[in-house]
Each structure stands twice: as structure tokens, then as C-alpha cells.
Biotite code that builds the C-alpha atoms (Angstrom):
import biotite.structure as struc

atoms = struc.array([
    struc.Atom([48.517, 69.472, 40.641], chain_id="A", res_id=1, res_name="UNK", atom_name="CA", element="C"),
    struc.Atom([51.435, 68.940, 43.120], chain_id="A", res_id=2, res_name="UNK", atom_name="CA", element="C"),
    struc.Atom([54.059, 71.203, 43.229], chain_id="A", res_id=3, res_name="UNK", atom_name="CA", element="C"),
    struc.Atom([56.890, 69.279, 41.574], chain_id="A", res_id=4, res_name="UNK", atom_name="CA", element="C"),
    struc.Atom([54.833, 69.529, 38.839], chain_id="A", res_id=5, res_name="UNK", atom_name="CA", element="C"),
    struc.Atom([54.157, 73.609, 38.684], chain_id="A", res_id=6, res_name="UNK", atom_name="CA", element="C"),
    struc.Atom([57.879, 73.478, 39.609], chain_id="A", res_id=7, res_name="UNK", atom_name="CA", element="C"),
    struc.Atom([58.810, 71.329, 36.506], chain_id="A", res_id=8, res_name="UNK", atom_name="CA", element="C"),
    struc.Atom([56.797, 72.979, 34.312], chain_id="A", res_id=9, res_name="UNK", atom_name="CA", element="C"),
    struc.Atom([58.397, 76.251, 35.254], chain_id="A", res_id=10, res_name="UNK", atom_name="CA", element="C"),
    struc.Atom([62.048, 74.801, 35.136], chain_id="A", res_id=11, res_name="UNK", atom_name="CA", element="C"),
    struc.Atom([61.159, 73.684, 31.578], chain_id="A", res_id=12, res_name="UNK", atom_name="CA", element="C"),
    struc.Atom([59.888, 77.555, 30.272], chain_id="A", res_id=13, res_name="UNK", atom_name="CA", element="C"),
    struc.Atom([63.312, 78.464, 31.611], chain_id="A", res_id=14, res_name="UNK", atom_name="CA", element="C"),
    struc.Atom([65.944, 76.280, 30.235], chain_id="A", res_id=15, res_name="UNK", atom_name="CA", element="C"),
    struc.Atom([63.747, 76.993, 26.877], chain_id="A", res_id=16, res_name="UNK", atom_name="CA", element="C"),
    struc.Atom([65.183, 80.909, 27.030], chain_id="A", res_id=17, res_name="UNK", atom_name="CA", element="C"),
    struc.Atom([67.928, 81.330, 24.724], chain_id="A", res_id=18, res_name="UNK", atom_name="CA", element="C"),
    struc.Atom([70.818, 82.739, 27.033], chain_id="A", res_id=19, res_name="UNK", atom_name="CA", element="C"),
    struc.Atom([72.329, 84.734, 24.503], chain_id="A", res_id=20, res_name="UNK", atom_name="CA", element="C"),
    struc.Atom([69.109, 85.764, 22.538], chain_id="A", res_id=21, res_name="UNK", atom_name="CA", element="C"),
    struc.Atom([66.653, 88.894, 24.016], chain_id="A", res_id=22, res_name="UNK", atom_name="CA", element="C"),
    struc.Atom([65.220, 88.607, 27.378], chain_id="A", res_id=23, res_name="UNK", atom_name="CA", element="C"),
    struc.Atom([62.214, 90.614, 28.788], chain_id="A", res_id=24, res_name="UNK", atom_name="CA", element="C"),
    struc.Atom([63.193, 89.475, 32.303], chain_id="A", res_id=25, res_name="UNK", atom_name="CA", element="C"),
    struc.Atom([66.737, 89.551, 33.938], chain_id="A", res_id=26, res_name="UNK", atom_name="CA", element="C"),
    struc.Atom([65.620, 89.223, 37.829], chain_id="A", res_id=27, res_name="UNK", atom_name="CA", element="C"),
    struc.Atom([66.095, 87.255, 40.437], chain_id="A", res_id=28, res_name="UNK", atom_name="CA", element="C"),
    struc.Atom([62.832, 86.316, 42.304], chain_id="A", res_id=29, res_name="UNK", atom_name="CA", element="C"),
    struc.Atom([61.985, 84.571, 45.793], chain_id="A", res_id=30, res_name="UNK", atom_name="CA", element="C"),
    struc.Atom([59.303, 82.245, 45.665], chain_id="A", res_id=31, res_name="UNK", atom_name="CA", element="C"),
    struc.Atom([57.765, 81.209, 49.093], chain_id="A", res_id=32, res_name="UNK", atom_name="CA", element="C"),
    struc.Atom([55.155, 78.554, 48.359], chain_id="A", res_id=33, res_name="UNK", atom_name="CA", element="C"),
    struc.Atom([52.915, 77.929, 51.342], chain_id="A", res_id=34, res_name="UNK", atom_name="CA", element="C"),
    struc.Atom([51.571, 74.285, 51.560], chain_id="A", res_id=35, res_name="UNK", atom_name="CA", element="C"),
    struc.Atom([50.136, 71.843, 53.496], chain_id="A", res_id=36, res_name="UNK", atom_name="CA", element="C"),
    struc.Atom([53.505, 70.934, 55.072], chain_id="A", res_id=37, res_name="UNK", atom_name="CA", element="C"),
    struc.Atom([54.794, 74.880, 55.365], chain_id="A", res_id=38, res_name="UNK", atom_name="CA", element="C"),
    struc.Atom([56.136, 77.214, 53.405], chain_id="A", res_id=39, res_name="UNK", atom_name="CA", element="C"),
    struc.Atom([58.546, 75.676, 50.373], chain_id="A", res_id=40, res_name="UNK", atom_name="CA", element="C"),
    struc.Atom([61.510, 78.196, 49.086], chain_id="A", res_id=41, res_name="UNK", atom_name="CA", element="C"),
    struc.Atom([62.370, 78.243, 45.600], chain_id="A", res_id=42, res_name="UNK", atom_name="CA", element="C"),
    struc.Atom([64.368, 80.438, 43.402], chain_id="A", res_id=43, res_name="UNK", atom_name="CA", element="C"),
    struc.Atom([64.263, 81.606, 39.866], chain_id="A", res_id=44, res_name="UNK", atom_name="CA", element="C"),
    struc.Atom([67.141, 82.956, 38.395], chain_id="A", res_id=45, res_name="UNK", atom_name="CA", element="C"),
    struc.Atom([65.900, 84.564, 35.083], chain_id="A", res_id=46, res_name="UNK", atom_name="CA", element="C"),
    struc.Atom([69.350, 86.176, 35.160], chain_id="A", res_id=47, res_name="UNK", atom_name="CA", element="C"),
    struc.Atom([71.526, 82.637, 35.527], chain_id="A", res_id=48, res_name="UNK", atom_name="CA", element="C"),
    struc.Atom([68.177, 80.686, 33.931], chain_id="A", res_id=49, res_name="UNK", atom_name="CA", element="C"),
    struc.Atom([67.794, 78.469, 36.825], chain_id="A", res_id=50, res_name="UNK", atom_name="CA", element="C"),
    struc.Atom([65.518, 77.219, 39.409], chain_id="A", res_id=51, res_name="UNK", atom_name="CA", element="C"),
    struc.Atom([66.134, 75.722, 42.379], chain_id="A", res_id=52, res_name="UNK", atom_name="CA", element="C"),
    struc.Atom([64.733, 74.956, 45.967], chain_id="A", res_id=53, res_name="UNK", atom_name="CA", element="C"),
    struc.Atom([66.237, 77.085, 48.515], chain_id="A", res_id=54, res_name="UNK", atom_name="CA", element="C"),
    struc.Atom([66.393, 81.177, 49.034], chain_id="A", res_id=55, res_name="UNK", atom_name="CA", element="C"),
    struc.Atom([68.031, 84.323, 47.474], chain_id="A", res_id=56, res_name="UNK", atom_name="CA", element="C"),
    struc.Atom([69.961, 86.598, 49.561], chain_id="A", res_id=57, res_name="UNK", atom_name="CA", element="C"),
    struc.Atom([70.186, 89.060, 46.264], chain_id="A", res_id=58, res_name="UNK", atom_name="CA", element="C"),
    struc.Atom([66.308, 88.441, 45.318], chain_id="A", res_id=59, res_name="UNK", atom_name="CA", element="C"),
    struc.Atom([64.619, 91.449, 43.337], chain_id="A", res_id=60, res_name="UNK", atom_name="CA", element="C"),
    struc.Atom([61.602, 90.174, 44.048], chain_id="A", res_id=61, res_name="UNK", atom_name="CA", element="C"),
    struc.Atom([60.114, 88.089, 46.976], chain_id="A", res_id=62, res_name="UNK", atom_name="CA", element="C"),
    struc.Atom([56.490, 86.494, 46.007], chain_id="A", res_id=63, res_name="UNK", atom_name="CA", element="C"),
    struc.Atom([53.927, 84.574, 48.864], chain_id="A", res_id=64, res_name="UNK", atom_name="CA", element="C"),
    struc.Atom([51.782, 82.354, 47.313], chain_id="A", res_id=65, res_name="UNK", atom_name="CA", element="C"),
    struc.Atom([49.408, 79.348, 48.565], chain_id="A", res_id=66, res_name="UNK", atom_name="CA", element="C"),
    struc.Atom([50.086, 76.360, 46.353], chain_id="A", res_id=67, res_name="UNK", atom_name="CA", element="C"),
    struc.Atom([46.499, 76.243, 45.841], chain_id="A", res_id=68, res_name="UNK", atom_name="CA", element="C"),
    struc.Atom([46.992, 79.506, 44.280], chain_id="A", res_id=69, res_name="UNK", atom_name="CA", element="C"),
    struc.Atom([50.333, 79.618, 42.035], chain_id="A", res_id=70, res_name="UNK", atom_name="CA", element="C"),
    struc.Atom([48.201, 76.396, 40.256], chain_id="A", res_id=71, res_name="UNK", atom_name="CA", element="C"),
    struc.Atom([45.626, 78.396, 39.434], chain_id="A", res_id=72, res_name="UNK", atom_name="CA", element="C"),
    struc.Atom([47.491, 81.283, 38.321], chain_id="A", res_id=73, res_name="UNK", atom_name="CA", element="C"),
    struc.Atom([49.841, 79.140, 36.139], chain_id="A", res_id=74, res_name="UNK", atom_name="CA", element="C"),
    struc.Atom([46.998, 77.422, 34.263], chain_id="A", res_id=75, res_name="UNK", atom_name="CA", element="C"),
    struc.Atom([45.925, 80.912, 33.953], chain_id="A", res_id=76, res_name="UNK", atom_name="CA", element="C"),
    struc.Atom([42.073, 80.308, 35.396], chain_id="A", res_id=77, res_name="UNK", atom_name="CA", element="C"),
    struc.Atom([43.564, 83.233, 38.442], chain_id="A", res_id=78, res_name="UNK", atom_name="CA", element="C"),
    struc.Atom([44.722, 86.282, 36.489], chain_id="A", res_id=79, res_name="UNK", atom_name="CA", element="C"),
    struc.Atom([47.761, 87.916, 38.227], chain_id="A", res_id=80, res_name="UNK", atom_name="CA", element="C"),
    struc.Atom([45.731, 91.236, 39.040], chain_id="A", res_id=81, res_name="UNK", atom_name="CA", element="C"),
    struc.Atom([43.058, 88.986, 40.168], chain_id="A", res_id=82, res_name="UNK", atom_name="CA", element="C"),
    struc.Atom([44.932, 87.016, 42.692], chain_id="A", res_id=83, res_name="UNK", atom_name="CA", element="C"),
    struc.Atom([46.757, 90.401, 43.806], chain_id="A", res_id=84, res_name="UNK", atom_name="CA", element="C"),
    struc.Atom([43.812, 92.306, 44.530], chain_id="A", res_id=85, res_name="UNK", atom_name="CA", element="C"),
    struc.Atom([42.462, 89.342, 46.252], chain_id="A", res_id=86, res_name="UNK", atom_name="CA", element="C"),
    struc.Atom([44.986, 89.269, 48.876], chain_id="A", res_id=87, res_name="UNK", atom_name="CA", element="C"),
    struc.Atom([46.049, 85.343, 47.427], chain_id="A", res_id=88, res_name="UNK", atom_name="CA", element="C"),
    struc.Atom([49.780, 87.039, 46.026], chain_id="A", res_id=89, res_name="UNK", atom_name="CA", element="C"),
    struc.Atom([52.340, 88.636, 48.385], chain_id="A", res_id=90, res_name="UNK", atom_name="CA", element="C"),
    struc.Atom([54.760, 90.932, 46.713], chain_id="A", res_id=91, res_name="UNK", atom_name="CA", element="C"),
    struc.Atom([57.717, 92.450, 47.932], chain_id="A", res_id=92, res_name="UNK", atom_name="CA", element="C"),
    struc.Atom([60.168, 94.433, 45.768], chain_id="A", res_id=93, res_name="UNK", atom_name="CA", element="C"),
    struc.Atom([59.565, 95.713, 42.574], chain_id="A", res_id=94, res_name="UNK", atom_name="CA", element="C"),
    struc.Atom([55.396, 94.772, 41.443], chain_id="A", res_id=95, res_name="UNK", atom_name="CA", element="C"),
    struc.Atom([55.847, 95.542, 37.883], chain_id="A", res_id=96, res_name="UNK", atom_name="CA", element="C"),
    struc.Atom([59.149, 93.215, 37.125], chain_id="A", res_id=97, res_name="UNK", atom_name="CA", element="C"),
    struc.Atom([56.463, 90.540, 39.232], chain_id="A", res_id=98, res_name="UNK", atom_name="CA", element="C"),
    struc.Atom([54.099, 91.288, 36.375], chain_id="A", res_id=99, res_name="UNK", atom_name="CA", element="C"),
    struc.Atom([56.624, 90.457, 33.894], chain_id="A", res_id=100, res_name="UNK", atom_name="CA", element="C"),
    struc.Atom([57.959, 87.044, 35.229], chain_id="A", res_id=101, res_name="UNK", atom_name="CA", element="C"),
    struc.Atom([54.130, 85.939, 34.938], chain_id="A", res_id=102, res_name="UNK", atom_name="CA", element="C"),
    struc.Atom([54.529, 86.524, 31.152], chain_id="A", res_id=103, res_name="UNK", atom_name="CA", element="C"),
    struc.Atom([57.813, 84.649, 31.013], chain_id="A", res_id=104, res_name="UNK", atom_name="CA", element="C"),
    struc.Atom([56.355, 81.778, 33.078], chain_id="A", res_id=105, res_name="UNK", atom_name="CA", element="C"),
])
């Protein structure tokens, strides 16, 4: 799976949050995907409900992931915990609003 495609998949669970219904997430996170060609930025606004390529001065959360790895963790066959305690997830900020965007997402 290439990443436009985790990307896509993700921008599509976001613009499918009602902005004016309940949210269990209002965060800002950092994603710094590292691939074969270097590290890719992306944002996602769960505040705004956007995603974007690029970076977050005002971040809550900044996450390091291989490509390899936010694939497997989005189809779910890499458990969150799993791919923390395995060194494969870098988190920076606040861990438990982490643990709640991969519920969202």
C-alpha cells in the first residue's frame, strides 16, 4: 500500500466527523512518515478536520513512523501497543491523546 493511499483513507475517516456533533479527539498531531525517499510530513487537524502534507508549529502530538509500519497499524495486523513497545512508533507529546487518534483513524 503506498502512502497516498493510507493518506486517503485517513482524509476520508476525517471529513466523515460531523463538525458540530461529539468528538473524542480535538488535537492536532504531527505525522513524520519515514520512506524510501525520506521522511514525509503530514498533519491532522482533528480540531479543523483536515489533513494535509506539511508540519504543525502548534502540534499536540508529534508521531515517527516507517511507512512500512503506519500500513500495518492501519489495517490493524500491528496493534498500537505492539508497534510502541517494539520501538516501530515514535511519540512525542501527550501518549494517551496518541492512543485515541488510533481509534478515530
Amino acid at each position: 500500500m503506498s502512502l497516498e493511499t493510507v493518506i486517503e483513507k485517513v482524509k476520508a475517516r476525517v471529513a466523515a466527523v460531523d463538525p458540530n456533533g461529539p468528538r473524542k479527539v480535538l488535537a492536532v498531531f504531527q505525522f513524520n512518515i519515514k520512506t524510501a525517499d525520506g521522511v514525509v510530513p503530514y498533519v491532522i487537524d482533528l480540531k479543523q478536520l483536515k489533513v494535509e502534507k506539511g508540519t504543525a508549529s502548534d502540534a499536540d502530538v508529534t508521531v515517527g513512523i516507517s511507512l512500512e509500519d503506519l500500513v500495518a497499524v492501519s489495517a490493524k495486523t500491528l496493534p498500537l501497543g505492539d508497534a510502541l513497545a517494539q520501538g516501530k512508533l515514535d511519540i512525542q507529546g501527550d501518549a494517551t491523546m496518541a492512543a485515541k487518534l488510533a481509534e478515530v483513524i
